[in-house]
PDB file of N, CA, C and O in Angstrom:
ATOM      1  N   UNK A   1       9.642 -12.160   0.499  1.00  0.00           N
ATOM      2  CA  UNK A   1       9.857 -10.729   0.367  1.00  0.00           C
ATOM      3  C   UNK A   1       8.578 -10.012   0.783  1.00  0.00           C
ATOM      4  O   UNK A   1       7.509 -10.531   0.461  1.00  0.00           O
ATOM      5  N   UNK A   2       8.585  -8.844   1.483  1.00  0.00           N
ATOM      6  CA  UNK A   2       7.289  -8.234   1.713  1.00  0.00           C
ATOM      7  C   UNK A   2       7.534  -6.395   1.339  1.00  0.00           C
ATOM      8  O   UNK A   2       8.506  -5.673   1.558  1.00  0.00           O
ATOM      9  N   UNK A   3       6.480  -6.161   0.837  1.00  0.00           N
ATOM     10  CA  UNK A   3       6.600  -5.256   0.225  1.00  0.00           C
ATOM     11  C   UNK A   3       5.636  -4.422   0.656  1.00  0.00           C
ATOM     12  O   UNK A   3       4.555  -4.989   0.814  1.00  0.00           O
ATOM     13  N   UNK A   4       5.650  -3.371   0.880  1.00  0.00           N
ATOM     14  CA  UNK A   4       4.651  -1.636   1.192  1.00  0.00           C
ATOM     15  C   UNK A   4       4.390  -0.997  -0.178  1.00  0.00           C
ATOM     16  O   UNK A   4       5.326  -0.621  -0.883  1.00  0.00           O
ATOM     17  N   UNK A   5       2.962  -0.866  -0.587  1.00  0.00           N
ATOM     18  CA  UNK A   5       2.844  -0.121  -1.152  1.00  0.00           C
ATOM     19  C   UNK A   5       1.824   1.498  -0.776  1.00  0.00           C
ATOM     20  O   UNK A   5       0.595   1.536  -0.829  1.00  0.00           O
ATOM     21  N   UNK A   6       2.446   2.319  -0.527  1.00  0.00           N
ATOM     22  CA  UNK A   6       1.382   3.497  -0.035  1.00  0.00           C
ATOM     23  C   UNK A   6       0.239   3.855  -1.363  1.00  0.00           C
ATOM     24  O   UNK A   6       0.758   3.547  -2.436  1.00  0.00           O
ATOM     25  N   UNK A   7      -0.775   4.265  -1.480  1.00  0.00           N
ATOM     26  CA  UNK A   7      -1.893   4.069  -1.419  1.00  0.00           C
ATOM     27  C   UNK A   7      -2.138   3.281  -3.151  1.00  0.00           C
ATOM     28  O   UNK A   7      -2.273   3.706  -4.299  1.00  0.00           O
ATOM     29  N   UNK A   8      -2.086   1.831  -2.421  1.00  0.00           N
ATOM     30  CA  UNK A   8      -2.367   0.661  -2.983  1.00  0.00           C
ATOM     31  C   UNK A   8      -3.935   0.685  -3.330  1.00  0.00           C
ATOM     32  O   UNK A   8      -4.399  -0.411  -3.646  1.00  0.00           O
ATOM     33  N   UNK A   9      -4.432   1.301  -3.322  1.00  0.00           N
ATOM     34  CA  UNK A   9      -5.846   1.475  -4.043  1.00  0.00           C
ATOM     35  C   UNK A   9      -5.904   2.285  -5.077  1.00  0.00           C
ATOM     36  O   UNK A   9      -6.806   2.105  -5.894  1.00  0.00           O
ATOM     37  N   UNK A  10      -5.110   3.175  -5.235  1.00  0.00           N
ATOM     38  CA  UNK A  10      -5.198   3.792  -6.237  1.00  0.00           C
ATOM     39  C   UNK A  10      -4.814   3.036  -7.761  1.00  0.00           C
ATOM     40  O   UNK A  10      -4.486   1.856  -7.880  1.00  0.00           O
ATOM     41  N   UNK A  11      -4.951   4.082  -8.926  1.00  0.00           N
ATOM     42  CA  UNK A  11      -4.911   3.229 -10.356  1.00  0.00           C
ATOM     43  C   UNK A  11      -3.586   2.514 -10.319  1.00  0.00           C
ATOM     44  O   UNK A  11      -3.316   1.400 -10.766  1.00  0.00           O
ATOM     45  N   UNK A  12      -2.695   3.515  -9.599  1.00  0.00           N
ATOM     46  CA  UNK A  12      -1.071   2.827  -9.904  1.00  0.00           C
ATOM     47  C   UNK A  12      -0.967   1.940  -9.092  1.00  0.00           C
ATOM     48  O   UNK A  12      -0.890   0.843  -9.644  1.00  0.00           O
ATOM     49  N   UNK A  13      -0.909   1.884  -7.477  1.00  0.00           N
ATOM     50  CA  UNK A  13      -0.666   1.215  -6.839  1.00  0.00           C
ATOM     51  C   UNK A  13      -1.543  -0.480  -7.146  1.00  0.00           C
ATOM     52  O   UNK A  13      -0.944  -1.556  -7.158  1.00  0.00           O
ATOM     53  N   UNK A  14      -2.902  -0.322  -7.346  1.00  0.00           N
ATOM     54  CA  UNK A  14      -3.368  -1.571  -8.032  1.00  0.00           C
ATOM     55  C   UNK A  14      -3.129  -2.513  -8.604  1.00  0.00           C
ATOM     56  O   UNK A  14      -3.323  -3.697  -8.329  1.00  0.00           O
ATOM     57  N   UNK A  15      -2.395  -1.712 -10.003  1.00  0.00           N
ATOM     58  CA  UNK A  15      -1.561  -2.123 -11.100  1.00  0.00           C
ATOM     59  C   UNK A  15      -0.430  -2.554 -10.662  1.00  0.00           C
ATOM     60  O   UNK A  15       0.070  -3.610 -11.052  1.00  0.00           O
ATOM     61  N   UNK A  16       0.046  -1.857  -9.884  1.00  0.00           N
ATOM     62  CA  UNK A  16       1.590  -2.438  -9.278  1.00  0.00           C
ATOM     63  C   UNK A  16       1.317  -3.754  -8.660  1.00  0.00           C
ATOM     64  O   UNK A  16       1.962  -4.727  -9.052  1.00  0.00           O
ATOM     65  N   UNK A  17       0.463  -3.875  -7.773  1.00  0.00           N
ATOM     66  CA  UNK A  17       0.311  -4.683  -6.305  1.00  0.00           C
ATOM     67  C   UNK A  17      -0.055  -6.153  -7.556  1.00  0.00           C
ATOM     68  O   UNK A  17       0.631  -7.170  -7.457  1.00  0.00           O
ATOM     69  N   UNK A  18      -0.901  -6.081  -8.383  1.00  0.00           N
ATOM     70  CA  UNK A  18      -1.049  -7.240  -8.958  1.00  0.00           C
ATOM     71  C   UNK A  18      -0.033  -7.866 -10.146  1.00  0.00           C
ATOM     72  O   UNK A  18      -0.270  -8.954 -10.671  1.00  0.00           O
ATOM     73  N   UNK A  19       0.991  -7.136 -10.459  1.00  0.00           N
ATOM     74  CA  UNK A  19       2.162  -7.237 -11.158  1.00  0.00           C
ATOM     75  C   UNK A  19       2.927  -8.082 -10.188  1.00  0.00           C
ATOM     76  O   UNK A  19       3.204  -9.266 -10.376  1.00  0.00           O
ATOM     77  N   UNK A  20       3.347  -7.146  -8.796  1.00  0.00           N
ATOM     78  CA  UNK A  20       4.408  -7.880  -7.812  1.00  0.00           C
ATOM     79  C   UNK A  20       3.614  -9.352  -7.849  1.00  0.00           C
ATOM     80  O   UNK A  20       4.187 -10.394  -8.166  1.00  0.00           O
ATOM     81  N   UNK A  21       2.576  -9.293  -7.572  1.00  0.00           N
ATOM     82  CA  UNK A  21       1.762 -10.728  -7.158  1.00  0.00           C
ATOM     83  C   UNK A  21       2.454 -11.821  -8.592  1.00  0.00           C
ATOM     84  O   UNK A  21       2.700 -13.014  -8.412  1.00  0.00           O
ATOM     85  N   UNK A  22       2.583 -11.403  -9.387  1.00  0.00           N
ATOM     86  CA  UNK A  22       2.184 -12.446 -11.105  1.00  0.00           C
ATOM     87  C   UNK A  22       3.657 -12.629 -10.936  1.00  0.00           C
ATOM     88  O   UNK A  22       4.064 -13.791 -10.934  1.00  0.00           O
ATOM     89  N   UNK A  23       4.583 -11.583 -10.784  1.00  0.00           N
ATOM     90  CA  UNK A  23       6.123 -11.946 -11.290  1.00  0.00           C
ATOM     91  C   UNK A  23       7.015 -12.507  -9.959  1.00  0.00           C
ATOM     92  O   UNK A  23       8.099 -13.045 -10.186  1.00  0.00           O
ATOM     93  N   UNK A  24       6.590 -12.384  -8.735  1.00  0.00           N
ATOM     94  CA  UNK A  24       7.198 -12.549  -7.337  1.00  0.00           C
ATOM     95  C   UNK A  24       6.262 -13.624  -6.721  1.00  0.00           C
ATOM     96  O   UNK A  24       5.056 -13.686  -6.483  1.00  0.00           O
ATOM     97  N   UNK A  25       7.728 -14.745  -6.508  1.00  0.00           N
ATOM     98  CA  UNK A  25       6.852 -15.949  -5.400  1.00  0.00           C
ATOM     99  C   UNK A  25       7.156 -15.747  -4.045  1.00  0.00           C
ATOM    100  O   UNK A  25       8.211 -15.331  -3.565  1.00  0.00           O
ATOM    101  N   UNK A  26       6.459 -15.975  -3.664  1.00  0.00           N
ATOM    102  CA  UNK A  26       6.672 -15.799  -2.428  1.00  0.00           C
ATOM    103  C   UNK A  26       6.385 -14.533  -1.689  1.00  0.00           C
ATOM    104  O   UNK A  26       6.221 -14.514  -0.469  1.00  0.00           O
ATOM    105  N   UNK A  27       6.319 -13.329  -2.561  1.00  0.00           N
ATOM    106  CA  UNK A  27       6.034 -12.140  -1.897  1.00  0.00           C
ATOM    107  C   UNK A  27       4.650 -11.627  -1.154  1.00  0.00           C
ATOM    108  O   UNK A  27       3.643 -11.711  -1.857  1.00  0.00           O
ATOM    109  N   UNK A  28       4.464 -11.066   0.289  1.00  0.00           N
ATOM    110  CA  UNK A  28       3.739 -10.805   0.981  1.00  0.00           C
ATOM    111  C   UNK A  28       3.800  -8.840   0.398  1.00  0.00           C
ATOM    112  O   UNK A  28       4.658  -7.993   0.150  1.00  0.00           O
ATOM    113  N   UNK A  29       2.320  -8.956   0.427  1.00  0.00           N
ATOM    114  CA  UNK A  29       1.686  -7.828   0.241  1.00  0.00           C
ATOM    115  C   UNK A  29       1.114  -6.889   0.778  1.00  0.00           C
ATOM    116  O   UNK A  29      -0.008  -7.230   1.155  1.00  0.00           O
ATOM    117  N   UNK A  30       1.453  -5.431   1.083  1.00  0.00           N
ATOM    118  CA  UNK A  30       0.868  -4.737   2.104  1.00  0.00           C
ATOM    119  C   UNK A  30       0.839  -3.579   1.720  1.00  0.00           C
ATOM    120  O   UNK A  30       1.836  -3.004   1.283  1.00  0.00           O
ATOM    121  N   UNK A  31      -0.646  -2.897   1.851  1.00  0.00           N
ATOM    122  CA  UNK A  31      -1.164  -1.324   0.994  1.00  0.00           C
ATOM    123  C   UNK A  31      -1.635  -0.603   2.080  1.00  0.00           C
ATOM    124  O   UNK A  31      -2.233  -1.066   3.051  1.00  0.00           O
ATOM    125  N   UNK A  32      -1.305   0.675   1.848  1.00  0.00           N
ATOM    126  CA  UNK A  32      -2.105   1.403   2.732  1.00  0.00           C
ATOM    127  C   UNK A  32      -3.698   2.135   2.032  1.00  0.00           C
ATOM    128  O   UNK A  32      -3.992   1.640   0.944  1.00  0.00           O
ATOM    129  N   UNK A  33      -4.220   2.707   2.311  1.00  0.00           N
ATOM    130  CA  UNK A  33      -5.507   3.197   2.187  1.00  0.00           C
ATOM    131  C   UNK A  33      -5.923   4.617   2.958  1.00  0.00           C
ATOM    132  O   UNK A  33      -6.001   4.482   4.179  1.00  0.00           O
ATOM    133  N   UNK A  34      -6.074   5.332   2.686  1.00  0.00           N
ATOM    134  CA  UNK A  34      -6.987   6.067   3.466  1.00  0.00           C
ATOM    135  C   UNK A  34      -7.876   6.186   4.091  1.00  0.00           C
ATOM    136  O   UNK A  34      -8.900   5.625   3.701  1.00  0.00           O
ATOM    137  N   UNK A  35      -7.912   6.914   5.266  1.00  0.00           N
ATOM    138  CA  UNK A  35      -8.632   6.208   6.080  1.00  0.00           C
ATOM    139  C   UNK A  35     -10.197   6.801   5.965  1.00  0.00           C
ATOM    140  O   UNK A  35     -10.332   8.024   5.946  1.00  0.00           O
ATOM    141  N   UNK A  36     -11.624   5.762   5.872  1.00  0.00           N
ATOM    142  CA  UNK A  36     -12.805   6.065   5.743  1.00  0.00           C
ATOM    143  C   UNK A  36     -13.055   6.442   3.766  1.00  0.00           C
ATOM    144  O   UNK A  36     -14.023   7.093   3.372  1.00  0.00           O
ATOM    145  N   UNK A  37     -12.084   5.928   2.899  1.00  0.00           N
ATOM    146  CA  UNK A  37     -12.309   6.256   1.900  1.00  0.00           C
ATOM    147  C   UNK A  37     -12.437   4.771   1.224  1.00  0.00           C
ATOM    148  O   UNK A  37     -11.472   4.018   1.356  1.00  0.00           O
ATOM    149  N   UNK A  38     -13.206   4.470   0.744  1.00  0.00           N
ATOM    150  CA  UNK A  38     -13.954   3.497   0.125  1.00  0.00           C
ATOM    151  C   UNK A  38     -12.958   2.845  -0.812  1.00  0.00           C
ATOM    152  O   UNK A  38     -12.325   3.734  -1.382  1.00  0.00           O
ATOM    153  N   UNK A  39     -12.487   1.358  -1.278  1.00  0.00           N
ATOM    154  CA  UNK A  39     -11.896   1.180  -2.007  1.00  0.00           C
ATOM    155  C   UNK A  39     -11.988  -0.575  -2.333  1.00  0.00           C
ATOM    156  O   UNK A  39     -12.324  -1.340  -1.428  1.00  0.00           O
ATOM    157  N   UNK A  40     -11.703  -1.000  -3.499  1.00  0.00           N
ATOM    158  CA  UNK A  40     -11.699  -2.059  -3.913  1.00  0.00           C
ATOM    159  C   UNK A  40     -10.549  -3.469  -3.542  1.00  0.00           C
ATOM    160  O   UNK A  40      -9.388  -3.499  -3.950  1.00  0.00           O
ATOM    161  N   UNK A  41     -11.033  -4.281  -2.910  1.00  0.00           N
ATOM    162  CA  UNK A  41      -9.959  -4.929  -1.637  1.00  0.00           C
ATOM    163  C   UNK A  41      -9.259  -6.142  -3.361  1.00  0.00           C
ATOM    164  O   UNK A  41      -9.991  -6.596  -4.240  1.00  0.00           O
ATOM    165  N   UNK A  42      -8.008  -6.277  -3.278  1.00  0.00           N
ATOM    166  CA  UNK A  42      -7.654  -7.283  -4.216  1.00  0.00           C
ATOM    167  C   UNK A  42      -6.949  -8.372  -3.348  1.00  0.00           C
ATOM    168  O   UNK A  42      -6.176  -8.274  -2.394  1.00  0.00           O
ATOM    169  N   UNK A  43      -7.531  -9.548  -4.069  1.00  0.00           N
ATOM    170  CA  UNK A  43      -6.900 -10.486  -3.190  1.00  0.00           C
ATOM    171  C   UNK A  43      -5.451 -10.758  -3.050  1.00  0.00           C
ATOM    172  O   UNK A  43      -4.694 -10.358  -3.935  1.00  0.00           O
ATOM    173  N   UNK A  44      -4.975 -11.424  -1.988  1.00  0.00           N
ATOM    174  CA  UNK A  44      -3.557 -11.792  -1.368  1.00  0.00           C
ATOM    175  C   UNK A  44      -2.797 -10.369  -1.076  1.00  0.00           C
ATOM    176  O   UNK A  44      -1.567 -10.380  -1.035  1.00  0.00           O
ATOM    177  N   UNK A  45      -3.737  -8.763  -0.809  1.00  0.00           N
ATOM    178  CA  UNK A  45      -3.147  -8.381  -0.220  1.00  0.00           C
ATOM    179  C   UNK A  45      -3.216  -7.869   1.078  1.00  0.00           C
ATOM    180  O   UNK A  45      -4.334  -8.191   1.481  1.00  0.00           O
ATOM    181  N   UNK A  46      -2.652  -7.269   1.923  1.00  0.00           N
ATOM    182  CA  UNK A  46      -3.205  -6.795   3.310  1.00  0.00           C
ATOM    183  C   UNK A  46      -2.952  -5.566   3.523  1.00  0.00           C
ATOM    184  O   UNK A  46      -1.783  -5.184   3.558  1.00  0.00           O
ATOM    185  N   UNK A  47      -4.041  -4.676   3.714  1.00  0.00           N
ATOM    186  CA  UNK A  47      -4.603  -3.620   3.588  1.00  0.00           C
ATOM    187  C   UNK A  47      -4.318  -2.739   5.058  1.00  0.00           C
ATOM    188  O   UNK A  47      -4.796  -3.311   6.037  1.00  0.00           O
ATOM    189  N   UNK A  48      -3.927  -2.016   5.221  1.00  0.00           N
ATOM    190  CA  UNK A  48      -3.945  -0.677   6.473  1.00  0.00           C
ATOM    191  C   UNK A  48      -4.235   0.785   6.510  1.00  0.00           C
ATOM    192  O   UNK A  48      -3.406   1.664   6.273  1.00  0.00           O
ATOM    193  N   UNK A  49      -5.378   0.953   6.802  1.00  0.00           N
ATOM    194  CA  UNK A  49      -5.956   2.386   6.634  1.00  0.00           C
ATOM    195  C   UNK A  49      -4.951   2.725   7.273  1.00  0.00           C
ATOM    196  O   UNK A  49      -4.429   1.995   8.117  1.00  0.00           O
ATOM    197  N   UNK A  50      -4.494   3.983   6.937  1.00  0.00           N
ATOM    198  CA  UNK A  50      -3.427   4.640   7.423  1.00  0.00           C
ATOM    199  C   UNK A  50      -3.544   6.210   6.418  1.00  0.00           C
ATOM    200  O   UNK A  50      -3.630   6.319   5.195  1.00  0.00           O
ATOM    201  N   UNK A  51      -3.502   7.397   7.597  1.00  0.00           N
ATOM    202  CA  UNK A  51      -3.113   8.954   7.185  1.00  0.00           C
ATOM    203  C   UNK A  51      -1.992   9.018   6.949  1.00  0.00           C
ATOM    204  O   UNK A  51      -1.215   8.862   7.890  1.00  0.00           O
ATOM    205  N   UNK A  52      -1.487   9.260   5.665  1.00  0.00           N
ATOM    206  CA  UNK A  52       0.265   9.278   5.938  1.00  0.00           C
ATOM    207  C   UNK A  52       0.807  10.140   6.656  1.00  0.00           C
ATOM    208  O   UNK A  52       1.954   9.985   7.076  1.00  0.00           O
ATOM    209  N   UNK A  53      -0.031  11.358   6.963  1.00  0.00           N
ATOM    210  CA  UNK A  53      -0.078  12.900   7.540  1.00  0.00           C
ATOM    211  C   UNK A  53       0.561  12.845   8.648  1.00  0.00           C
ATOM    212  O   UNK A  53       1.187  13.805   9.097  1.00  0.00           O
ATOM    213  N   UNK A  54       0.451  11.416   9.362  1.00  0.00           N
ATOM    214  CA  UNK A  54       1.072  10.875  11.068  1.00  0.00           C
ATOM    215  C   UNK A  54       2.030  10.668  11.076  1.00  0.00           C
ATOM    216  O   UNK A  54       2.108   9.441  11.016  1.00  0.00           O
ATOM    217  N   UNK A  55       3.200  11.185  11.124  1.00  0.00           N
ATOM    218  CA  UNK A  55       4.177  11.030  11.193  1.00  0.00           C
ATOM    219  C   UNK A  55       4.629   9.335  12.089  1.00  0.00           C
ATOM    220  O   UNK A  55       5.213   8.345  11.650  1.00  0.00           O
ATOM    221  N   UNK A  56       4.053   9.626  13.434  1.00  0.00           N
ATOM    222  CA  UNK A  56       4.027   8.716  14.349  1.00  0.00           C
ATOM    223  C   UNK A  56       4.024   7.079  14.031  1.00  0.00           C
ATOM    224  O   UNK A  56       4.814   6.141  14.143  1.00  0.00           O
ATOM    225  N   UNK A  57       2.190   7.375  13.407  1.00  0.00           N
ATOM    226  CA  UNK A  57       1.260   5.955  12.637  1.00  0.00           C
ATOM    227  C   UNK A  57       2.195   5.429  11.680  1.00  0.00           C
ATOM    228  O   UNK A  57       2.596   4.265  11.713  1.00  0.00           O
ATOM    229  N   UNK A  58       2.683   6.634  10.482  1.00  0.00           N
ATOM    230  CA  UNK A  58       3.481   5.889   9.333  1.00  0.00           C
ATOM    231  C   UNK A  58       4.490   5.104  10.277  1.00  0.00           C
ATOM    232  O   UNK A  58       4.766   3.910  10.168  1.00  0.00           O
ATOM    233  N   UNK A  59       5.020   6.043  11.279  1.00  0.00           N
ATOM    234  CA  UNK A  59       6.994   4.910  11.842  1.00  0.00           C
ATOM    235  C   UNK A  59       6.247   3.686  12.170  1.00  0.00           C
ATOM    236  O   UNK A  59       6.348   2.693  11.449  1.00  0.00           O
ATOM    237  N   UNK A  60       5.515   3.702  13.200  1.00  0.00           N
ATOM    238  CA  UNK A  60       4.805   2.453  13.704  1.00  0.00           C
ATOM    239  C   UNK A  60       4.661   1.598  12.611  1.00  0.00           C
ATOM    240  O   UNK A  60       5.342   0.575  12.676  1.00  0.00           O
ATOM    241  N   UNK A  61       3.797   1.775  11.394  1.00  0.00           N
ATOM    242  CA  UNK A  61       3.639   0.800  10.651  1.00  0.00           C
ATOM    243  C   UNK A  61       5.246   0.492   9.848  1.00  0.00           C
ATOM    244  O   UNK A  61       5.727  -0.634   9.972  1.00  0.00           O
ATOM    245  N   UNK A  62       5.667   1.085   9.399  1.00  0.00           N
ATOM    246  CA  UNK A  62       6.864   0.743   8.827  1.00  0.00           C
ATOM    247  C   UNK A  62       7.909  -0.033   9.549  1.00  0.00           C
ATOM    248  O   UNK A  62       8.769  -0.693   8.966  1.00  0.00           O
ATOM    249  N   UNK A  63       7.772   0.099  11.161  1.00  0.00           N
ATOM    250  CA  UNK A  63       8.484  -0.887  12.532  1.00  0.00           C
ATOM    251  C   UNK A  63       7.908  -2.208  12.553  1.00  0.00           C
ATOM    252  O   UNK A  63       8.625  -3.208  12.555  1.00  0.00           O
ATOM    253  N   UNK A  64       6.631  -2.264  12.570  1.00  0.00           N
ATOM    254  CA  UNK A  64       6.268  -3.413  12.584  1.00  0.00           C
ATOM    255  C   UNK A  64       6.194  -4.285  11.586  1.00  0.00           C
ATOM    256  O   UNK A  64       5.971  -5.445  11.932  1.00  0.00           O
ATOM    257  N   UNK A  65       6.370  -3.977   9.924  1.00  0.00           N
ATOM    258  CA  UNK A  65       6.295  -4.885   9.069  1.00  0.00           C
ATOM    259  C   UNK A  65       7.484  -5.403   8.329  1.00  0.00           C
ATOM    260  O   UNK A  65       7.734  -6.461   7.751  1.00  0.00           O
ATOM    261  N   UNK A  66       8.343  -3.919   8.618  1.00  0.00           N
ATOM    262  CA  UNK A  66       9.543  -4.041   8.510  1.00  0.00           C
ATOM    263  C   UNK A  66       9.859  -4.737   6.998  1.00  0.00           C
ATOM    264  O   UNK A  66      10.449  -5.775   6.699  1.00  0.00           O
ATOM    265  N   UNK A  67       9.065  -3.490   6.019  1.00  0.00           N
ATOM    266  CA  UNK A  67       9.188  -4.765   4.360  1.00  0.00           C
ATOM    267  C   UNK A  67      10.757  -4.275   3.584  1.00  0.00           C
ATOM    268  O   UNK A  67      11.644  -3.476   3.885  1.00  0.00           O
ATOM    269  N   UNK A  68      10.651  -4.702   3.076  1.00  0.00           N
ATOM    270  CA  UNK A  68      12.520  -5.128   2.170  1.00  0.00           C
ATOM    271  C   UNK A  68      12.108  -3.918   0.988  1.00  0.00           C
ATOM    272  O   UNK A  68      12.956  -3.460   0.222  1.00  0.00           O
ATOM    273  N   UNK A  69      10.935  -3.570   0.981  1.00  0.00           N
ATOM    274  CA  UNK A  69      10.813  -2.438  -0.212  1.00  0.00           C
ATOM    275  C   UNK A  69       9.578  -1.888  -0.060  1.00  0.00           C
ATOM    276  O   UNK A  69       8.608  -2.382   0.515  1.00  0.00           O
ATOM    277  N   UNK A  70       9.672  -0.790  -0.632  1.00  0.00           N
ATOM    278  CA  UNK A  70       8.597   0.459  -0.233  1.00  0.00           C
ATOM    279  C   UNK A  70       8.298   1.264  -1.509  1.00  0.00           C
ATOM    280  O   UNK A  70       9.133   2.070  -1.918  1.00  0.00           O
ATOM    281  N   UNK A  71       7.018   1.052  -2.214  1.00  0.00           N
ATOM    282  CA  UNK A  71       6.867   1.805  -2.908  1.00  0.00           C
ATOM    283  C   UNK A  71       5.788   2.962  -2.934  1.00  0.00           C
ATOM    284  O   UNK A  71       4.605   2.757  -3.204  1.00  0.00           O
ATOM    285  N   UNK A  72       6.269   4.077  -2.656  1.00  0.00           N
ATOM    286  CA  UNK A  72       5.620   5.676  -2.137  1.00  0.00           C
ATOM    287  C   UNK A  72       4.581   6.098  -3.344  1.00  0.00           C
ATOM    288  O   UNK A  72       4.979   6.928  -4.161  1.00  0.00           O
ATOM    289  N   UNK A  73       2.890   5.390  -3.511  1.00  0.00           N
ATOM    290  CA  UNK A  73       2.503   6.181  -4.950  1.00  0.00           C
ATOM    291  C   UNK A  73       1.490   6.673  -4.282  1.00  0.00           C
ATOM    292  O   UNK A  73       0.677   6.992  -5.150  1.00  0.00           O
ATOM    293  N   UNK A  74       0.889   7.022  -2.849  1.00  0.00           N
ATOM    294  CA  UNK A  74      -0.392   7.846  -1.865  1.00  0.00           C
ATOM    295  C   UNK A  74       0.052   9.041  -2.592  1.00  0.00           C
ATOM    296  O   UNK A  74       1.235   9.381  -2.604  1.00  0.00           O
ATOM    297  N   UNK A  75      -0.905   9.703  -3.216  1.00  0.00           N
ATOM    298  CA  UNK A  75      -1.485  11.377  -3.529  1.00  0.00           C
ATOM    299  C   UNK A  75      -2.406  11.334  -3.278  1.00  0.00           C
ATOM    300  O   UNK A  75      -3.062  10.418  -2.782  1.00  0.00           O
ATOM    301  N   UNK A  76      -2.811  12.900  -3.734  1.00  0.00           N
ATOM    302  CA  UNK A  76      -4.061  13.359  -4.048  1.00  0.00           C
ATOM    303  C   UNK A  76      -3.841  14.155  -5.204  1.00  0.00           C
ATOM    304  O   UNK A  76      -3.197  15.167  -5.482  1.00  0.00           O
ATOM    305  N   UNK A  77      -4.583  13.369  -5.774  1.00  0.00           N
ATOM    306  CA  UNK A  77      -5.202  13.930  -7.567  1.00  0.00           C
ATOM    307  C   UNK A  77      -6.252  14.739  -7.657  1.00  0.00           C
ATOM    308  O   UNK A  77      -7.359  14.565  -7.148  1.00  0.00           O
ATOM    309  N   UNK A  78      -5.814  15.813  -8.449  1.00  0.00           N
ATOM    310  CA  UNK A  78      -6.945  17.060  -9.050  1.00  0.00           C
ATOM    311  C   UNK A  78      -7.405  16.823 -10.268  1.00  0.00           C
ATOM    312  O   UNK A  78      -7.325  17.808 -11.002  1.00  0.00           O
ATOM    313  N   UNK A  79      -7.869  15.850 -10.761  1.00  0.00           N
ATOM    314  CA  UNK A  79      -8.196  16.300 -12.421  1.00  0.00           C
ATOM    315  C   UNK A  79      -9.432  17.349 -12.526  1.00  0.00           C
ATOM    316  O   UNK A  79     -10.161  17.177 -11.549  1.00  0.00           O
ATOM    317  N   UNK A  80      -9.779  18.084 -13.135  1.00  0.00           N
ATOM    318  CA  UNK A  80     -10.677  18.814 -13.276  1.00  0.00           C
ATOM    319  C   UNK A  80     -11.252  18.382 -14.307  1.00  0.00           C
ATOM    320  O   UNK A  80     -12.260  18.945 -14.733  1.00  0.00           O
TER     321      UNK A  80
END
């Protein structure tokens, strides 16, 4: 099974990406990131800076990996 998570660096996506890893065999892992923004790499997954802003970049990547599930958690957070 391979799975998308959009911005897999963040607190949620993290949490998620190492859950799928513990409860799913076999599953291939793939996060996006922002691009030029610094972030903590976890193992067994594979990482793609990617603007989601690109309409274009997102189809492309979503053509080529072509995963069985997609989970959408890329924001941008304001806490003050």
């Amino acid at each position: 099974m391979r799975i998308l998570i959009t911005g897999a660096c963040g607190f949620v996506g993290h949490h998620l990406a190492a859950h799928l890893l513990d409860t799913i065999a076999n599953v291939e892992i793939h996060g996006t990131t922002l691009p030029g923004v610094p972030y903590e790499k976890q193992s067994n997954v594979t990482y793609h800076e990617l603007d989601l802003k690109s309409e274009s970049l997102a189809d492309a990547l979503i053509a080529d990996l072509r995963p069985d599930n997609i989970y959408h958690l890329a924001a941008q957070a304001f806490v003050p």
